[in-house]
C-alpha positions in Angstrom: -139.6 57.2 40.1 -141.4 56.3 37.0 -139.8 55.7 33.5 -142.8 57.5 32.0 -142.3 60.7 34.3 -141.1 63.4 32.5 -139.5 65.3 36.1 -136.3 63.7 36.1 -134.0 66.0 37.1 -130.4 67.1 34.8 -129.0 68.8 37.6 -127.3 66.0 40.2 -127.7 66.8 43.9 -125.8 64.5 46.0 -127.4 62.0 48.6 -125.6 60.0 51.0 -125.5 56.6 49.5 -125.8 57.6 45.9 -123.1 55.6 43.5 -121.4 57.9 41.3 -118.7 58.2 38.8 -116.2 60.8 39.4 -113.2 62.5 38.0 -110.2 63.7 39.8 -109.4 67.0 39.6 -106.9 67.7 42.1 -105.4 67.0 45.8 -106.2 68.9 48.8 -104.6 68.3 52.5 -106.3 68.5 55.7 -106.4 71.8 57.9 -103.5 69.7 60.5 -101.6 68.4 56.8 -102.6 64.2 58.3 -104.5 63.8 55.4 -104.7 63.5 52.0 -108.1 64.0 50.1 -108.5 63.7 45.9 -111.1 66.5 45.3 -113.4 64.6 42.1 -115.3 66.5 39.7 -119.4 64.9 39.8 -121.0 66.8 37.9 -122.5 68.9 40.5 -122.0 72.9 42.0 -120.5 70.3 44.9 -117.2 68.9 44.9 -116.5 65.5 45.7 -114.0 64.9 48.4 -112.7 61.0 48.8 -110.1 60.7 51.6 -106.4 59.1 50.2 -107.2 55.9 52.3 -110.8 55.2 51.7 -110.1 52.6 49.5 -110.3 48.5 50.6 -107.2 47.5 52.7 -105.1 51.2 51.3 -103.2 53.6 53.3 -100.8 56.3 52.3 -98.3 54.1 50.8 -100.4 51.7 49.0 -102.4 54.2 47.2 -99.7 56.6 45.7 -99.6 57.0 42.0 -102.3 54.6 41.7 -105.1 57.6 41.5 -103.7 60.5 39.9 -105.5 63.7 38.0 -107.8 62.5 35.6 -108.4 58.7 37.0 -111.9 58.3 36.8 -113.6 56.5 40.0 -116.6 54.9 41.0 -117.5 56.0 44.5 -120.3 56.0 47.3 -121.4 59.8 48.8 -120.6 59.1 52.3 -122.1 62.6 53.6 -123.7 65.5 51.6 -124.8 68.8 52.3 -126.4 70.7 50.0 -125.6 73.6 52.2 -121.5 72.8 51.3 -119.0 73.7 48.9 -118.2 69.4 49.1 -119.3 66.2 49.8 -117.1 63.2 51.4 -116.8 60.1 49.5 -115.4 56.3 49.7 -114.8 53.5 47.4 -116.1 50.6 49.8 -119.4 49.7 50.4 -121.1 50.3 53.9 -119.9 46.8 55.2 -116.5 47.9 54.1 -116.1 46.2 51.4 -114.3 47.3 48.1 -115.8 45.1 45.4 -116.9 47.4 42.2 -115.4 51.1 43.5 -112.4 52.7 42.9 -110.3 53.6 39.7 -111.8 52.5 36.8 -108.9 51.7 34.1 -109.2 52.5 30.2 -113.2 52.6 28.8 -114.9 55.4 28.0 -116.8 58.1 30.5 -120.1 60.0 29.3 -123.6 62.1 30.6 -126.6 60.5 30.0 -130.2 61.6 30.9 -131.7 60.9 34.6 -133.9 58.4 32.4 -131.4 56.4 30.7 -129.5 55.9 34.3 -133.6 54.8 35.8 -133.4 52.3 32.6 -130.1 50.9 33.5 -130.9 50.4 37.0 -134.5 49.2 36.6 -135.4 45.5 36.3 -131.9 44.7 37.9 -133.1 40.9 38.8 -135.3 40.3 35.4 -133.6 38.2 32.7 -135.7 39.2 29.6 -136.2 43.3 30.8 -132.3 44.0 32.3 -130.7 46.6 29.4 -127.3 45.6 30.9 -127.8 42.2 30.5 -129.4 42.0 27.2 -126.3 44.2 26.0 -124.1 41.4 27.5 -125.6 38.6 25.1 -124.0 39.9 22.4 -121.1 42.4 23.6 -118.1 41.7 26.4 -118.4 45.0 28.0 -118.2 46.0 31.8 -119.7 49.2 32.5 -121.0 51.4 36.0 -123.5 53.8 36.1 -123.9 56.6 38.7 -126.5 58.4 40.5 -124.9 61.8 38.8 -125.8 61.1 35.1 -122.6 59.8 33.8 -121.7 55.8 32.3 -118.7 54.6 32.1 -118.0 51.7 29.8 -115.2 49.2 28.6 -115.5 46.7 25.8 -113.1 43.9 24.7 -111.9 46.9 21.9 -112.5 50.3 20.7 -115.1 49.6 18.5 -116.9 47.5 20.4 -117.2 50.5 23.3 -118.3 53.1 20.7 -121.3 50.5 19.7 -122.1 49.7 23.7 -122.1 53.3 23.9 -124.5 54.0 20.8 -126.6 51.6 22.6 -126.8 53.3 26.0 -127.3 56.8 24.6 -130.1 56.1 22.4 -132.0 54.1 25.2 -134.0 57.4 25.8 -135.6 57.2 22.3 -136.1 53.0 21.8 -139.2 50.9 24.0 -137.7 48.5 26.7 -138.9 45.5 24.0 -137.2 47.3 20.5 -133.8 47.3 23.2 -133.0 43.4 22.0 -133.0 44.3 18.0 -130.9 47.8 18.4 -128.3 45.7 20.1 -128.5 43.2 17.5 -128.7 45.5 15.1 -125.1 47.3 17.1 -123.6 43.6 16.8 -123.9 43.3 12.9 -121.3 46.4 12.5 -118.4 44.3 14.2 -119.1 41.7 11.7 
């Protein structure tokens, strides 16, 4: 996908694999009553469905009152069918590993354009063209970004999020090298 195209798509259909924030909206049991799923709003016609125990090293016990209506996640779309009412999630990785998903605590969840996620994502291993990173150099902030258009952020205080979050949200409209002197720019408002 190209940063320049103008065919991103604002409607999120899931894939298997995709990373995406998600926001629980209820319980649900299986037909036999065994298990326990959290159904997860992702911004799609399609609900999310993540099992009670697809969390690293949970079962039934360990997980209670820890994800509850509202928690926001960050979860992996095991399997999707567009031809569904839902799709099955997880918060660990294909090697089983939990590092990153799961309940994200406090911060701030918001939709951004399929290009501001593309921007995020893009130049992951570049020091000098990583938005993230360049962020980081002047604001303690951890954030996760999903495949269905939303960001979800957390800086070291209110204030601090609502700048990170100006940032983000006006990526659309600033050129990858004008990205260093809008955050700067952020930075002077703490001061």
């Amino acid at each position: 996908m190209n940063e320049n195209s103008h065919h991103f798509s604002r409607v999120y259909v899931p894939q298997a694999n995709d990373l995406v924030l998600g926001i629980v909206v209820g319980t649900r049991s299986s037909d036999s009553g065994a298990s326990q799923y959290y159904a997860c709003d992702i911004g799609s016609s399609i609900t999310g469905l993540l099992d009670s125990t697809a969390f690293e090293g949970a079962d039934r016990k360990t997980m209670r009152g820890r994800v509850t209506i509202g928690t926001v996640l960050f979860c992996r779309i095991v399997e999707a069918d567009k031809n569904t009412s839902f799709c099955l999630m997880s918060c660990v990785s294909e090697d089983g590993r939990g590092t990153g998903f799961g309940p994200l605590k406090d911060g701030y969840l918001f939709p951004v354009s399929p290009k501001t996620i593309y921007r995020l994502r893009a130049n992951i291993t570049s020091r000098s063209k990583n938005i993230p990173r360049i962020i980081g150099k002047e604001f303690n902030y951890e954030f996760a970004c999903g495949s269905n258009n939303r960001v979800w952020i957390r800086g070291e205080t209110h204030d601090s999020t609502l700048l990170v979050q100006t940032i983000i949200q006006r990526l659309d409209m600033v050129p990858l090298e004008k990205v260093p002197a809008l955050v700067e720019r952020a930075k002077s408002f703490l001061q």
